[in-house]
Residue frames as qw, qx, qy, qz and C-alpha x, y, z in Angstrom:
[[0.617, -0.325, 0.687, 0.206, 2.12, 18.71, 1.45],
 [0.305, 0.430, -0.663, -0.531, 3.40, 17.78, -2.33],
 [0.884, -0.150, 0.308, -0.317, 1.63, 14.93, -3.07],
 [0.643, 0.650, -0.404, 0.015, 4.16, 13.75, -5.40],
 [0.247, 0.458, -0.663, 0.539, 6.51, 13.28, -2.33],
 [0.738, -0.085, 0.454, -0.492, 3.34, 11.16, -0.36],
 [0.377, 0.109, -0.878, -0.276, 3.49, 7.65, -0.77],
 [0.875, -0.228, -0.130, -0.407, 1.13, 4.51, 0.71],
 [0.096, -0.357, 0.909, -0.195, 2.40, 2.00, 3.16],
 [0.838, 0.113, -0.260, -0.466, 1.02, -1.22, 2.49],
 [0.471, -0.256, 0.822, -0.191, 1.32, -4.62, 4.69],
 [0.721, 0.192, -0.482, -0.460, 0.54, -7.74, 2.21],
 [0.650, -0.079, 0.692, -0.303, -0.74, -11.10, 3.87],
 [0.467, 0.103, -0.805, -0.350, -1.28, -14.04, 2.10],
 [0.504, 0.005, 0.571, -0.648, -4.40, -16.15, 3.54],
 [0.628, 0.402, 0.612, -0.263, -5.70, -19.43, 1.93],
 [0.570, 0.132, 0.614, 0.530, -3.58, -18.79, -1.20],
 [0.131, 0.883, 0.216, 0.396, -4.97, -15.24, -1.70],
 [0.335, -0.181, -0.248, 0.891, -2.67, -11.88, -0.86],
 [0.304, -0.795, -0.487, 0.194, -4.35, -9.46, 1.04],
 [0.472, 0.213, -0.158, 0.841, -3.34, -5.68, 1.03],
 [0.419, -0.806, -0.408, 0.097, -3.90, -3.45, 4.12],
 [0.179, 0.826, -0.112, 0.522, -3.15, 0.25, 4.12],
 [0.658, -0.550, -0.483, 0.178, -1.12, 0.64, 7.21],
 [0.341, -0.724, 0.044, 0.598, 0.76, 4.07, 6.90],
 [0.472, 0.868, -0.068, 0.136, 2.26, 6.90, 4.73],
 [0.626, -0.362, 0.158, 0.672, 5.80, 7.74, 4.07],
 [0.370, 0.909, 0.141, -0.130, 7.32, 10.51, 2.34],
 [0.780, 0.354, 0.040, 0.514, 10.22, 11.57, 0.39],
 [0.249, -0.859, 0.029, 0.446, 12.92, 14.01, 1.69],
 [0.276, 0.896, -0.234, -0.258, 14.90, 16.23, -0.34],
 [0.146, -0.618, 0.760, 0.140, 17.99, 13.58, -0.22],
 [0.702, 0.166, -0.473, -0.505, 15.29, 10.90, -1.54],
 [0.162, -0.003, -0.936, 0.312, 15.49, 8.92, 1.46],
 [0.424, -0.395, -0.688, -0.437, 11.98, 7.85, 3.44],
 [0.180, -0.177, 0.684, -0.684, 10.45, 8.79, 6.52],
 [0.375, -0.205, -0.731, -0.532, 7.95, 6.60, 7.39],
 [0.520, -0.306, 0.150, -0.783, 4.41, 6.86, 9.37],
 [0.281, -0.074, -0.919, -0.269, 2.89, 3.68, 10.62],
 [0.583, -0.404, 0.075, -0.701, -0.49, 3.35, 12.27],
 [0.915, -0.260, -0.068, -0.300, -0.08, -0.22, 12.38],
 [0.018, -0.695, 0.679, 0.236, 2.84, -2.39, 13.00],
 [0.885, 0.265, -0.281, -0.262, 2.36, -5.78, 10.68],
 [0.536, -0.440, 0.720, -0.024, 4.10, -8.88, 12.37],
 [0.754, 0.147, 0.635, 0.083, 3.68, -10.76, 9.52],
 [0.624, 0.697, 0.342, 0.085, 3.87, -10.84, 5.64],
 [0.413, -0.098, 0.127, 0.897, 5.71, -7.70, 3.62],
 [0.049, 0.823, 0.242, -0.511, 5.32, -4.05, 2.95],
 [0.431, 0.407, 0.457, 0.663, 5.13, -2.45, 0.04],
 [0.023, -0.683, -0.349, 0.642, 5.31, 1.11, -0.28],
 [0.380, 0.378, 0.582, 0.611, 3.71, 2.85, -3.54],
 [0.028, -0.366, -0.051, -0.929, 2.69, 6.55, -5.05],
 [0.115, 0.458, 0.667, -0.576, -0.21, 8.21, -3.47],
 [0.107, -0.397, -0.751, -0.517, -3.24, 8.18, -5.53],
 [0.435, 0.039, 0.407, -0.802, -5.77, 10.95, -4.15],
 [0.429, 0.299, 0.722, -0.454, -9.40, 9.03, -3.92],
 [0.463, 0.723, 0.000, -0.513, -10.71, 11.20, -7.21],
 [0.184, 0.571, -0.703, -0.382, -8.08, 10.33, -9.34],
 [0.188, 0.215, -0.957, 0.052, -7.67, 6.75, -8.26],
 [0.693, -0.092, 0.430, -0.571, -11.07, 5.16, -7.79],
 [0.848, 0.357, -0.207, -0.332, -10.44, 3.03, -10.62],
 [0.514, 0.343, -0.699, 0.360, -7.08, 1.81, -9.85],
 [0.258, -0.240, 0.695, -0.627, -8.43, 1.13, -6.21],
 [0.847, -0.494, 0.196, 0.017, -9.13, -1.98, -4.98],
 [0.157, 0.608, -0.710, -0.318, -5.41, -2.75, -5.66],
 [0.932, 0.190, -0.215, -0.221, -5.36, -5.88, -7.65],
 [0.557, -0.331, 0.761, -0.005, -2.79, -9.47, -6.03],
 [0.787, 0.277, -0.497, -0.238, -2.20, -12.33, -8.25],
 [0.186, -0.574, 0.782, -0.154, -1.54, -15.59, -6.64],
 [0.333, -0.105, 0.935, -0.056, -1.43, -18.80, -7.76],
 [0.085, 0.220, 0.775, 0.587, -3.05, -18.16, -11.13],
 [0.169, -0.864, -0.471, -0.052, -6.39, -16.13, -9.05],
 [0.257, 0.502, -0.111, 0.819, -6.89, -12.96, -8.68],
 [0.297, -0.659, -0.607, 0.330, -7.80, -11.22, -5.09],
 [0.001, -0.722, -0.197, -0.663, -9.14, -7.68, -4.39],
 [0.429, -0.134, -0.468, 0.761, -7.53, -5.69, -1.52],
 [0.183, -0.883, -0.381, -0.203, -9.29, -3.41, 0.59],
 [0.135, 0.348, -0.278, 0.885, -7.66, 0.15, 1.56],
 [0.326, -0.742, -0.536, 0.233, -8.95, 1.26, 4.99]]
């Protein structure tokens, strides 16, 4: 698979004035640049954001992703 054409699905929560981001599927890009998405989970709540894929190597630094809210910052765990 291209990773270029892998993305993250992300479900963002907000809890106690902190947002929360939980990996909850992949999507990819077809040829017409529309999305098919994967979900493992299905989030009743909050929104989804869906951003590049960042293999593990590359992206340990840029992982936890980083939330602002309400002037704090919170640190999201990827599962």
């Amino acid at each position: 698979m291209d990773q270029a054409k892998m993305k993250i699905v992300y479900q963002i929560s907000e809890r106690g004035g902190s947002k929360y981001w939980n990996r909850v599927g992949v999507a990819f890009v077809n040829a017409d640049g529309s999305l098919n998405v994967k979900l493992e989970s299905v989030p009743v709540s909050g929104e989804m954001q869906i951003r590049d894929y960042v293999p593990r190597e590359e992206g340990a630094s840029a992982t936890p992703r980083r939330a602002e809210s309400n002037g704090r910052s919170a640190f999201a765990k990827s599962a």
